[in-house]
N, C-alpha and C positions, 0 to 999 in steps of 0.2 A: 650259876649266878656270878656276877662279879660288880665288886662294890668300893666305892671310892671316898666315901667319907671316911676319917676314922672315929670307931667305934668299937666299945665291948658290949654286948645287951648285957653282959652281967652283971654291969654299972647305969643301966639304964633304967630308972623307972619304968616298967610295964605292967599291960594288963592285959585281959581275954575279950575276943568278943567272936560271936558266931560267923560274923561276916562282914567285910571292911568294904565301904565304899569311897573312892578318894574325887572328890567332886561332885556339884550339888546342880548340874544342869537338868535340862528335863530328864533326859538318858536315865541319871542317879536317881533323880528324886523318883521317877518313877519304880525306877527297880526296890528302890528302897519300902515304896508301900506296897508294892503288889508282894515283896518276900513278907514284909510284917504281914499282910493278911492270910499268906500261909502260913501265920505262924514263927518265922525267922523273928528273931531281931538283929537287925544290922547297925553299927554305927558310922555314920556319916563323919570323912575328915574333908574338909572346904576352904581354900583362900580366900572366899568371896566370890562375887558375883560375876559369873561367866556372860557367853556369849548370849543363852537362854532368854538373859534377864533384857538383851539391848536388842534383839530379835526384832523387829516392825513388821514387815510385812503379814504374816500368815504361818497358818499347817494347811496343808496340801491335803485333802482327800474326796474322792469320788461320792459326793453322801447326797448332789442329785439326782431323782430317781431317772432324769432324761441323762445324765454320765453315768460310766461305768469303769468299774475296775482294769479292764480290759484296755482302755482306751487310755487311763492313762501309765497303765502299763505304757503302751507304747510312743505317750510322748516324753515317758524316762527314757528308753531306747534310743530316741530318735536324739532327745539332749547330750545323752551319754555315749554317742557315735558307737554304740550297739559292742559297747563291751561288758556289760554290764551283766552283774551275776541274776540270770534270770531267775532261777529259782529262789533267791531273798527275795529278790524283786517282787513275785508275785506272792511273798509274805508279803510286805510293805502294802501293797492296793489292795489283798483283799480285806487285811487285817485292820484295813486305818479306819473304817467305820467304828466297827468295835473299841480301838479306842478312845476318838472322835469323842464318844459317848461315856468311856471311863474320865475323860478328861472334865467334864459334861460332872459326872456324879460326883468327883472331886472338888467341884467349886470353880468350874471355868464357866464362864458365861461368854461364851460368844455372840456378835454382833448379829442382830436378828431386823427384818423389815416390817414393815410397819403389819402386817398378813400373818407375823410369826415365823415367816422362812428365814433361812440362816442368811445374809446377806453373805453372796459369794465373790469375789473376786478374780479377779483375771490377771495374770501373770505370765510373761515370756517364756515362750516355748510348751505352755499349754493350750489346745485347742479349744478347753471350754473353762466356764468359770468354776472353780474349784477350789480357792482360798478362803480358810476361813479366816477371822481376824477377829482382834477388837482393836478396835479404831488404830492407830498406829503404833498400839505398844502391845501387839498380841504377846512377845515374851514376857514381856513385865508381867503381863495378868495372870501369866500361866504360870511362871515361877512363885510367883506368892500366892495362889491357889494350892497348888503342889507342900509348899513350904509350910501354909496352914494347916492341911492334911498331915503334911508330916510331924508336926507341932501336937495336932490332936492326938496321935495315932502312940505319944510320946516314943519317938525314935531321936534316938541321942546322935546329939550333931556336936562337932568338935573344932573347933578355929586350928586349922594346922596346915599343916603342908608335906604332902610327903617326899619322903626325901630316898630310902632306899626298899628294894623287896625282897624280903630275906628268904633263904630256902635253896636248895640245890638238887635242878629238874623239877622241884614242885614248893610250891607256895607252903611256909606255915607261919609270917607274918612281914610287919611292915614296920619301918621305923622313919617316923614323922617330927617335924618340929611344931614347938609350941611355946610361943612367948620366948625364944629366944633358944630350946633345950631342947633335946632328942628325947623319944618318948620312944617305946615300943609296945606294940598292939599284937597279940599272938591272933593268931586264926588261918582259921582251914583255906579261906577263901577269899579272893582279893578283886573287888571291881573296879577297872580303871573307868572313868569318865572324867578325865581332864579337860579334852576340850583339845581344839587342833593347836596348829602351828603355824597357822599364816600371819604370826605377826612376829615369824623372824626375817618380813620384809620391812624395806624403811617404809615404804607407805601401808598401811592397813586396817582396818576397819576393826579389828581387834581391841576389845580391854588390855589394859597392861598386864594384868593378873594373868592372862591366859596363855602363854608362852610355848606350849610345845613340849616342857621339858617331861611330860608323864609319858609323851611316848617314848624321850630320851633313855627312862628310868627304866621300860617295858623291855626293852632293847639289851640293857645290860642282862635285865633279867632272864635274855632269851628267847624273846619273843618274834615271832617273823611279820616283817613287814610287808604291805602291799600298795600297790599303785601310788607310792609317795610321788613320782613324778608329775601324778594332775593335782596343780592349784588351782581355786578359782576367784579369780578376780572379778569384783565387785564392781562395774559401770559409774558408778553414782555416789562418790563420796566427795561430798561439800571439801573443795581447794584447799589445803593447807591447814587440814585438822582430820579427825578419825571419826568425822560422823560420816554415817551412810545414810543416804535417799532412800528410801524402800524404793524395790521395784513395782510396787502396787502405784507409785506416784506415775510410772510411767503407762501402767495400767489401765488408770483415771482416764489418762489423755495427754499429759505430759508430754513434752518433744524435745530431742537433742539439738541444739544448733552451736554453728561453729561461731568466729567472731564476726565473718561475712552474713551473719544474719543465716545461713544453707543448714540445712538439717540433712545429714548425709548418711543417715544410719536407717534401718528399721527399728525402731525401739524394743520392739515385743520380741525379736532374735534372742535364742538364747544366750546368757550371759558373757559365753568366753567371747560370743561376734560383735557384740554390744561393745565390750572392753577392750577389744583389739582396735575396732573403729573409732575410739577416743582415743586410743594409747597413738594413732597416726596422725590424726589431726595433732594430736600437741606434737610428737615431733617434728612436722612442721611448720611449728611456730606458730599453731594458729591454737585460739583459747575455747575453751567447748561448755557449754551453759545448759540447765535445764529449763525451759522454761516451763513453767507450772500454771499461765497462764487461760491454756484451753479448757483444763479440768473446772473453773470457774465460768468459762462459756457454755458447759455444760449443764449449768446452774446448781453445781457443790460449792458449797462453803467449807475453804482447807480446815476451818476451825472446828468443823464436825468431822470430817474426812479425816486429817492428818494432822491432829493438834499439837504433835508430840517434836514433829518437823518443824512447821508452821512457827513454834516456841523458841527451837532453836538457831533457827533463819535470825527470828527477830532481835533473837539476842547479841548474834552476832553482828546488826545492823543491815540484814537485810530484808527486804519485801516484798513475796516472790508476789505481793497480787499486783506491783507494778515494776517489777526488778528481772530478769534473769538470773540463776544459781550458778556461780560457777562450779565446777566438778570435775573431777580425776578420777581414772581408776586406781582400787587398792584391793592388795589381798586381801579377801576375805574368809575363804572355807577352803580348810585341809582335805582334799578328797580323801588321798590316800590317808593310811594311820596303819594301827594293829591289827593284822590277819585275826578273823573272825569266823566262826562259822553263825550258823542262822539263830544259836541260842547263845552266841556271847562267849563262844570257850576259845582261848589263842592253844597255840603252842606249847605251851607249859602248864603244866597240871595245877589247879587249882587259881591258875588266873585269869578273867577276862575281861570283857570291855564292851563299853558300851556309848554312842554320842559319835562326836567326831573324829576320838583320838582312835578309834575304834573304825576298819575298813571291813563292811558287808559286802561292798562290792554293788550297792543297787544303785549307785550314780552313776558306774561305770567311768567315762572320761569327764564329766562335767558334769556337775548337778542340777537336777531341775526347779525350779525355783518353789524356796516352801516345804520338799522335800525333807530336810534336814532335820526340824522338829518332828515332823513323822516321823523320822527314820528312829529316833530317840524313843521317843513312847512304844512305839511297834517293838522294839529290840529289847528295849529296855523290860519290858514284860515279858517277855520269851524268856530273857536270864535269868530273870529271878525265878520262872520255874525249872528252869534247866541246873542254877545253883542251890537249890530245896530239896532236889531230887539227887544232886551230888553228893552235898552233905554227908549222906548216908556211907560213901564209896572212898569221901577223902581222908587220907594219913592229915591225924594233927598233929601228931608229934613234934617237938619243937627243938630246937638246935640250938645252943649257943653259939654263937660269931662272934669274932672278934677280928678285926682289920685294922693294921696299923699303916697309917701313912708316913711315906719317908720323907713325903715332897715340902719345899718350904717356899718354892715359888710362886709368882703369882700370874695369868693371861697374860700374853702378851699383846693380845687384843681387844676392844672392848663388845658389848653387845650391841652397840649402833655401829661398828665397822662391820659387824657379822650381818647385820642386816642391811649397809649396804652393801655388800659384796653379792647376797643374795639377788637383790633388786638388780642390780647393775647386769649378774649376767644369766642370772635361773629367773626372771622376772617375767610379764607378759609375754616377751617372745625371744626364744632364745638362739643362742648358734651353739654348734660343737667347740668350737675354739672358745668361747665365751665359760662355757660352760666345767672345760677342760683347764683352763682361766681359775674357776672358783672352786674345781675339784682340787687344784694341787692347793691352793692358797688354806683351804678346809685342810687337807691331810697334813698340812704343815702343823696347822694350830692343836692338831687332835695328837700328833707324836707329842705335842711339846706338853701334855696335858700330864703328863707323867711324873713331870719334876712338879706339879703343882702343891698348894698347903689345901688337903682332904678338907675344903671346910665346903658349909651346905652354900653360898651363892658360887664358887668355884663349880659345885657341885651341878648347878643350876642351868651355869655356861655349858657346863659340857654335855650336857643329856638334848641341849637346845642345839649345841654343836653337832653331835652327832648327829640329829635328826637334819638339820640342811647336807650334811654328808651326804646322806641315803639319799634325799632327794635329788642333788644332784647327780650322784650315779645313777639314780633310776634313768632321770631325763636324758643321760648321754646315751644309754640303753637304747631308749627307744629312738631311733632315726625314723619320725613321721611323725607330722603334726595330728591332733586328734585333743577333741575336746579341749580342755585348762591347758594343754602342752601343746603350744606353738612353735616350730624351729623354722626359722629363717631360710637352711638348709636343705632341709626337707620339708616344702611346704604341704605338701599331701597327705590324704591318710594312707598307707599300705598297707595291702592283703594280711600279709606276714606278719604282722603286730598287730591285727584285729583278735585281740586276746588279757586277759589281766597279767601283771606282772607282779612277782614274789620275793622277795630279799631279805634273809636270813641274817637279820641287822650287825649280830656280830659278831656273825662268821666272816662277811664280806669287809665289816672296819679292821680285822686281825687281819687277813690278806693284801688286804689293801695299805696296810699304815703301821707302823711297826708299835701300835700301843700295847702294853699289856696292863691292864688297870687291875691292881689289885683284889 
């Protein structure tokens, strides 16, 4: 482990709990009640409301009796340009009914037709209709169904933020801030569900809260990373702000067009094709719109359909029932994250992870739309029996630590240059030079990290730093384009990289950069 705030736990308030979960997305909340029903109690620490909560579109799963698991098995595959960890994968489809219907007993109501069938929707790059939804705030419904459950079930939730993970080779606790002070939390077992890192681009569909930096923190701790090199950028984010269009609008009937009036894209393509063909139209020079119009030729009303959209069109003064939307792409979902295996255990004893910050490996190069929240609930209940069942096995013993910081400096960066440095050349599409560009500019800021003052948003910068590091060395790695990773350079996909890729977070930043953090 190696840790960078300064700290004694001997001067630090703490307490015990069976099992720490840091982050309150679907991933957490789930694992958190399916560990109470076996009996665990876990305490939840949370900054607010993640990705979960802003979700629109849908959960992905096979629960018509004319789909099958099977099929969409293979329109993950087909998304994920067939690198994808089949074996998760074919946890993910067969498994998502069964949760589907836990989600179901917890208080989610999903959108049903007028006959009582689930109303399914249709989404790029799947072959048939298979989203479920409520209306266009399926996260919202399901975070505060989840939250209620957890609320009933009384599972203690904590306003904080974690800041480092203590233990060496294996987890026996956390130490977090709250209201301004470091707390520490002893326990056997540590769940990350932070949430990704696509919003250390300048443009992105991300909350603020959600940053990146738990996989930053995962990384000190030892943990091996995977496929950080595929981002995926999001088609459809309303011009010059961080809302996102669901892709169920284009679903509807929706259509892309440029400022020539030409609609040049297939919409229903899955998302990296979608988002490369607007990222060219703007650069050259021409403005790209959605218009939302046909889905009303259809005879929907957005205000039954998409009200959630619809609201914030209006607010911002626009109409899409006689208007055009302008739109951008922005990152939006971390593929890669924390090497995983299929119950949630990383590389280090006693830690693991679960959500986005968390890589299973079932997106493969790009993720299939909707996927994500399955991927959450599916996972997310695997760990928590696979941590119920550790319990039994893991060392709690607990350590005093004490690290003292020498540094009294402060970034010489800030976190909007870090993120454009990101965009500008590990963005939509990138080149070796570009890339090679924002690797050394990163190794720079990451040696200088050493003279910094140990405080927790110093701390914050650098676990966020680190993690565009990784990423960009992943992407120099791989020479061929494939899914979320575009190169200019190597426009195709190649034999020889038809495979996942590994990165042993900080083994490869000591090699690379001459830091030695504390």
């Amino acid at each position: 482990m190696r840790y960078f705030l300064s700290f004694d736990t001997q001067k630090i308030p703490s307490e015990e709990a069976e099992v720490v979960i840091c982050g309150s997305g679907i991933a957490g909340l789930t694992t958190a009640i399916v560990l109470k029903e076996l009996g665990v109690s876990p305490v939840i620490i949370t900054r607010g409301l993640g990705n979960t909560y802003y979700s629109q579109g849908g959960i992905a799963a096979p629960i018509h009796p004319e789909d099958s698991p099977y099929v969409h098995l293979l329109d993950t595959l087909k998304a994920g340009r067939y690198i994808n960890n089949e074996e998760n994968l074919r946890i993910l489809v067969n498994d998502a009914v069964f949760r589907i219907i836990d989600l179901e007993r917890w208080g989610v109501s999903f959108d049903r037709e007028k006959e009582g069938f689930y109303e399914l929707a249709l989404e790029g790059g799947h072959s048939f209709k298979r989203v479920l939804k409520v209306k266009d705030y399926t996260g919202k419904a399901i975070y505060e169904a989840l939250l209620k459950k957890i609320k009933q079930l009384g599972i203690d939730i904590v306003e904080g933020e974690l800041q480092e993970i203590l233990g060496e080779e294996r987890v026996y606790g956390v130490i977090f801030s709250k209201y301004g002070s470091l707390r520490v939390l002893k326990t056997k077992a540590v769940i990350l569900s932070t949430g990704g890192a696509a919003s250390m681009f300048k443009y992105t569909s991300n909350p603020d809260k959600v940053r990146g930096d738990g996989i930053g923190i995962a990384v000190r701790a030892g943990a091996v990373l995977k496929n950080t090199e595929f981002v995926q950028f999001h088609p459809t984010v309303l011009k010059n702000s961080g809302f996102l269009i669901s892709e169920a609008v284009r679903g509807e009937g929706a259509v892309l067009v440029n400022s020539k009036g030409e609609r040049f894209v297939n919409e229903l393509l899955p998302r990296d094709e979608v988002a490369r063909a607007i990222f060219r139209e703007l650069a050259e020079g021409k403005e790209v719109f959605l218009d939302m119009r046909p889905i009303l030729d259809k005879g929907k009303d957005l205000r039954d359909t998409f009200p959630t959209i619809l609201s914030m069109l209006q607010n911002v003064g626009i109409d899409p029932y006689k208007e055009l939307v302008p739109v951008n792409p922005a990152a939006h979902y971390y593929i890669g994250g924390i090497e995983v295996d299929s119950s949630g255990r990383t590389s280090v004893e006693g830690l693991y992870a679960v959500g986005e910050c968390s890589c299973t490996g079932v997106h493969g190069a790009n993720r299939l739309a909707s996927n994500s929240l399955l991927e959450g609930v599916v996972f997310g209940y695997r760990t928590a029996y696979r941590v119920r069942s550790d319990l039994a096995f893991l060392d709690g013993r607990f350590s005093h630590v004490k690290n003292a910081s020498q540094g009294k400096g402060v970034p010489g960066f800030s976190y909007a240059e870090l993120r454009e440095i990101m965009w500008k050349y590990a963005g939509i599409e990138r080149d070796g030079e570009g890339l090679n560009i924002a690797k050394q500019k990163l190794q720079n800021w990451i040696e200088s990290a050493c003279s910094w003052e140990g405080s927790p948003s110093n701390r914050k910068l650098l676990d966020i730093l680190l993690v565009a590091y990784l990423t960009v060395v992943s992407a120099i790695e791989r020479k061929e384009s494939r899914g979320g990773h575009y190169r200019r350079d190597f426009p195709h996909e190649r034999e020889i990289y038809r495979r996942e890729s590994t990165i042993p977070g900080l083994e490869c930043i000591y090699l690379q950069t001459s830091l030695r953090i504390r």
